[in-house]
N, C-alpha and C positions, 0 to 999 in steps of 0.2 A: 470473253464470250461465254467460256463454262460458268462462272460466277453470274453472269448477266442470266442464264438459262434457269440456272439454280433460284434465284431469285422468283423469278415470273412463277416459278413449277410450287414455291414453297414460301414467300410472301412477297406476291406480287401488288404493285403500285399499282394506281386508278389507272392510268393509262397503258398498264402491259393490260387488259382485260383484251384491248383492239387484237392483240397475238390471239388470247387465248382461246374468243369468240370467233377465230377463224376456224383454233383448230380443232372446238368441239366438235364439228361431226366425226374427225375421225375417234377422238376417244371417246365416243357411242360405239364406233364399230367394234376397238379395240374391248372397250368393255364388255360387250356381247359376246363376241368370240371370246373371250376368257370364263365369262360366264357359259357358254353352251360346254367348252370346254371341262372345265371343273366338273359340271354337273352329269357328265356322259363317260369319265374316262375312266377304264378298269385301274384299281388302286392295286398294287402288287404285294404280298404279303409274305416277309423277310422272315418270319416265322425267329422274331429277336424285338426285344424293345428296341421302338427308336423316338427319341422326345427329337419333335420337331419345333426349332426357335425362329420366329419369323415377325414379319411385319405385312404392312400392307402397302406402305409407300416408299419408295426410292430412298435409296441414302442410308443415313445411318438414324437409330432410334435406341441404340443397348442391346441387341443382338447379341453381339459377342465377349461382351461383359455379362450378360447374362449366361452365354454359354459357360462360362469360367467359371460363373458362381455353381452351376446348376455341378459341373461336373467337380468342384470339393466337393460339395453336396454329397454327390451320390459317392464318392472316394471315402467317407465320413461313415454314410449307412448304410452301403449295400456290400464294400469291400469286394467288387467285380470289375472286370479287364473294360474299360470304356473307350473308344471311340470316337473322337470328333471329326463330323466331316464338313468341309467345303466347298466352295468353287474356286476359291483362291483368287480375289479380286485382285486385280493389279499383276499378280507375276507376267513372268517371262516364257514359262514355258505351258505346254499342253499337254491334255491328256490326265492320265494319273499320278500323283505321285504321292509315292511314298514320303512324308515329311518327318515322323518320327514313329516307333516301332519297339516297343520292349524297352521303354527308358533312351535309347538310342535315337538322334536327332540325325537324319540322311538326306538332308535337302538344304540349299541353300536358302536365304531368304527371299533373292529372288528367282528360287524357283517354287517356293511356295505361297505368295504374296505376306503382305504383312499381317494379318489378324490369323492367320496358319501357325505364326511363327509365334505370334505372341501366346498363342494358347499351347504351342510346344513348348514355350519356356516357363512357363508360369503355373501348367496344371499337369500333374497325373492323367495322363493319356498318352493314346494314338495317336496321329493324326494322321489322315488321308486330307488331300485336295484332287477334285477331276469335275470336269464339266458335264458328265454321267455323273449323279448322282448313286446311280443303282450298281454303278463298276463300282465305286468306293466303296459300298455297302457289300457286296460281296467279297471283296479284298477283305476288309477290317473284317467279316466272320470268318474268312479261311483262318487271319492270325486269330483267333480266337477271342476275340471281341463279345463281352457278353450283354453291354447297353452300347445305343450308339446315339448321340447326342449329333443333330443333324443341323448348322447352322442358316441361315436364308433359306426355311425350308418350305415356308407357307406355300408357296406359288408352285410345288413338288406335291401335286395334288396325284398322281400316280400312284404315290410309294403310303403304305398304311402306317400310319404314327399315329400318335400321339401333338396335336400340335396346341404350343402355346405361342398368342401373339402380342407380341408388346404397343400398345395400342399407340398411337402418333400424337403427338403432343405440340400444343400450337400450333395445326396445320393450316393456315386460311386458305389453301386452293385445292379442296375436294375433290377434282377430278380427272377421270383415270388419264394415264399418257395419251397422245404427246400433249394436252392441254394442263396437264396437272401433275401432281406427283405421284397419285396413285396407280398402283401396279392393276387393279381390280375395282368397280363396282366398292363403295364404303360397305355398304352392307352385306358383302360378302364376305367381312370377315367373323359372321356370326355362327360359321363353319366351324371359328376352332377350339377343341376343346376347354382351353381358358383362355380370354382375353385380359389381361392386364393391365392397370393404370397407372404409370409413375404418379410418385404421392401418396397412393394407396394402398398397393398391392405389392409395388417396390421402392426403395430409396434410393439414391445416387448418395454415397458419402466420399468425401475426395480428400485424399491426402497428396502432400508433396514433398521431392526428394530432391536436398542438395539444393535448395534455393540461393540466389547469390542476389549483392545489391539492383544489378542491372543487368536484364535479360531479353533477350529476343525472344519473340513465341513463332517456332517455324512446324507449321502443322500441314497433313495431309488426310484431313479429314472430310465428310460431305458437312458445309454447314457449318463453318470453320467460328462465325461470330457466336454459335451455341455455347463457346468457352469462356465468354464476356463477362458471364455474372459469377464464373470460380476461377478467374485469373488471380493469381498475388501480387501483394504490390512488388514494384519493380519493373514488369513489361514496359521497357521502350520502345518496341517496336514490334510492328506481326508481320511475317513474312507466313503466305496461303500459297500452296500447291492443290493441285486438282486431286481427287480423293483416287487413295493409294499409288499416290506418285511416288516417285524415289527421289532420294536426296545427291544433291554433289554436295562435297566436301567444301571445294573451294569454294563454292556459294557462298556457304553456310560459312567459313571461315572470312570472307567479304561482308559477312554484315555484322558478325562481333566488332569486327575495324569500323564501319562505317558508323554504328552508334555506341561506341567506345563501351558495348556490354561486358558483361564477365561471364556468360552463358549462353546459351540457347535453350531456350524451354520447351519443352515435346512431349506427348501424350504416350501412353503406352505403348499403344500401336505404332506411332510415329521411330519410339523408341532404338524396335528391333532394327532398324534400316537404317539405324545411325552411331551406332553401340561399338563399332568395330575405329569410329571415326577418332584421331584425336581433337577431339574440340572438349572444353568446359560444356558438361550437360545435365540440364533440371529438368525435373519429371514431375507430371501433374499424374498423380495415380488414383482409380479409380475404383470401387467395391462398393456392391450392392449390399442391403438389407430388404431380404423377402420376406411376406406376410408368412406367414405358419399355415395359413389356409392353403396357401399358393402346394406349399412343401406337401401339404397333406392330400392332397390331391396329386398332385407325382408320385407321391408313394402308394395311394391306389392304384394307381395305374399301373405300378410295377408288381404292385404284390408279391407272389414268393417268387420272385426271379432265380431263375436256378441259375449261382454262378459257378462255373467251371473252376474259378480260382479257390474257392470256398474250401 
């Protein structure tokens, strides 16, 4: 049923249109009320950079791959205490939490969902996850937080950043939920500071780890077929979970048997929630290259940041 929804929201067939044209009235209403919203609501000011990374449509689009990239980045030039925040898609628990802190990692994975955890292992930062955006942003300044790189932030029209948004890329159904994929109105996202194109503005280059002859691809991502045209050879088989699901062991140990593979193949994100497992595991790893235009324009925006660390 989620794959079937998925579908209709983000390339729907001639005949999901009878869904979709039921439930355009409501996503008018939903669209308006986010547009009156946006357009009316005091933005709070943290009196701290914060680069806000977002999207305009459900799912995944490079968000948090581009979070990564953006916080080397600024770990490269600015040499300041940074910050990642999120909602922690997928965990277990609520609230705030503290997921890493001073080099020190204090959360489980699932207590911080997976793309928390990947960005605690993989980047120079903080990381806070809470469903208050504006708790997280006060914690990470109490530790002394001097940029704060704000992940799914577009639709956090509250809070004053900085926002850049990764424009959606072969979307064919335009419009807002529940009829489509979009979180907003298309031409609302001409709100954000930069809009960006894959292709243009950013690259996807993809490397891989520990490949073997015969592999399973067991992922939990939104949009799982998006991985079809950088698979390696060898995938026998795909095994799709609902995005940011968790993995059993023995599952995943039942289909190495079943298609007599030597691996399981898994995405970064996928990674962290299976790293502890013993099973044979290959990784499709993934780094961006951004325009210099992109870069030069955040670094306006930051100008002489006064870092504490400095």
């Amino acid at each position: 049923m989620y794959r079937y929804f998925e579908r209709v929201l983000f390339e729907p067939k001639w005949f999901d249109y009878i869904i979709i044209l039921l439930l355009l009235p409501f996503s008018l209403i939903y669209g308006v009320i986010n547009l009156i919203r946006v357009k009316f609501i005091k933005k709070r000011d943290f009196n701290i950079p914060i680069i806000g990374i977002g999207n305009i449509v459900i799912g995944g689009s490079g968000k948090t791959p581009f979070a990564k990239f953006l916080i080397d980045y600024l770990n490269k030039k600015q040499n300041c205490k940074i910050a990642y925040i999120s909602r922690g898609y997928g965990r277990v628990s609520k609230g705030l939490v503290e997921v890493k802190v001073d080099g020190k990692i204090l959360a489980t994975v699932l207590e911080s969902g997976d793309e928390a955890m990947m960005v605690a292992k993989e980047c120079n930062c903080d990381v806070y996850v809470c469903e208050d955006r504006q708790r997280a942003i006060i914690k990470a300044k109490e530790n002394g937080a001097d940029i704060i790189v704000l992940d799914d932030a577009f639709s956090k029209a509250d809070i004053k950043k900085f926002d850049i948004v990764l424009e959606p890329k072969n979307i064919k159904n335009r419009l807002p939920l529940p009829a489509g994929a979009l979180r907003e109105f298309y031409f609302n996202i001409k709100r954000a500071n930069l809009i960006l194109k894959e292709g243009i503005d950013f690259k996807r280059l993809i490397f891989y780890e520990n490949l073997t002859p015969k592999m399973v691809l067991a992922t939990a991502i939104s949009r799982p077929k998006r991985l079809d045209p950088v698979l390696p050879d060898g995938v026998v088989a795909k095994h799709y979970l609902q995005d940011h699901a968790f993995f059993d062991e023995d599952d995943l140990r039942e289909l190495l048997r079943k298609y007599n593979a030597d691996s399981i193949l898994v995405t970064q994100k996928d990674y962290v929630k299976i790293e502890q497992f013993k099973l044979p595991i290959s990784k499709i790893k993934l780094k961006l290259q951004v325009d210099s235009k992109v870069l030069e324009a955040i670094d306006n925006y930051l100008g002489d940041t006064d870092c504490k660390q400095k």
